[in-house]
C-alpha positions, 0 to 999 in steps of 0.5 A: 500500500502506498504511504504517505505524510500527514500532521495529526494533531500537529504530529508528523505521522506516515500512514497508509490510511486511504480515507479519515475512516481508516485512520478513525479504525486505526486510531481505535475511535469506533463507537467513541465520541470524537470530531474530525477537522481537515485543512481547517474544514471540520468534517462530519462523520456521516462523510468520513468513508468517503473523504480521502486523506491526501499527502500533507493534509492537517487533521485534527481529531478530537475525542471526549473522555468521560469523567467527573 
């Protein structure tokens, strides 16, 4: 599979995720509540199938820990 560059969470990463699904599924994110912002664009996540991550791209995931 072809790598790539990207900045997670201002973190330089190489990835072969081909769209923000698979790098939600690789970061372990499924059934947890997060938000996904691209490039500055925030992303909903009926979307992120279908939203390809391109070399270089800035992605920002924010997920909330429960607590009290």
């Amino acid at each position: 599979m072809l790598q790539m560059t990207i900045y997670l969470n201002g973190e330089q990463l190489i990835t072969s995720c081909q769209t923000l699904w698979d790098l939600v599924q690789q970061l372990d994110l499924i059934g947890k509540r997060f938000a996904v912002e691209v490039n500055q664009q925030i992303i909903p996540k009926s979307r992120l199938t279908e939203m390809p991550i391109q070399p270089n791209d800035r992605i920002e995931i924010i997920h909330a820990v429960g607590g009290g």
